[in-house]
Residue, then its C-alpha position, 0 to 999 in steps of 0.5 A: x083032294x088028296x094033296x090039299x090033305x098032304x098040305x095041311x099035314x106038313x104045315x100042321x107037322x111043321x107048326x108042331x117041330x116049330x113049337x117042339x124046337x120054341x121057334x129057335x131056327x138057329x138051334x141045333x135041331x134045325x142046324x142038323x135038319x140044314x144040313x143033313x138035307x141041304x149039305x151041298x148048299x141051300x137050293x137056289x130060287x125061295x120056290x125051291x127052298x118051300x118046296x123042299x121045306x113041305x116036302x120034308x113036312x109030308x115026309x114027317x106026317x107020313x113016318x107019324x101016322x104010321 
């Protein structure tokens, strides 16, 4: 149960920053998100990527809640 709550938390923290940055994918926020995390190249499989992508979700909604 408790990680069916950790998902919903990062897709929720991961709408917020998406609305926060007006959806721009390419601008800068996200231009440094990529490559602070994926500086050596973007993981090879999509499963990887989504992965990585709601991890980084959870990671945000746990430095929010305090």
């Amino acid at each position: 149960m408790n990680r069916v709550l950790d998902l919903i938390g990062a897709v929720y923290e991961l709408a917020r920053l998406a609305i926060l940055t007006r959806f721009r994918f390419k601008g800068p926020y996200w231009t440094w998100r990529q490559h602070t995390a994926f500086g050596r190249g973007l993981p090879e499989s999509r499963r990887e990527l989504l992965a990585s992508v709601l991890e980084y979700g959870a990671w945000v909604r746990r430095m929010r809640r305090g």
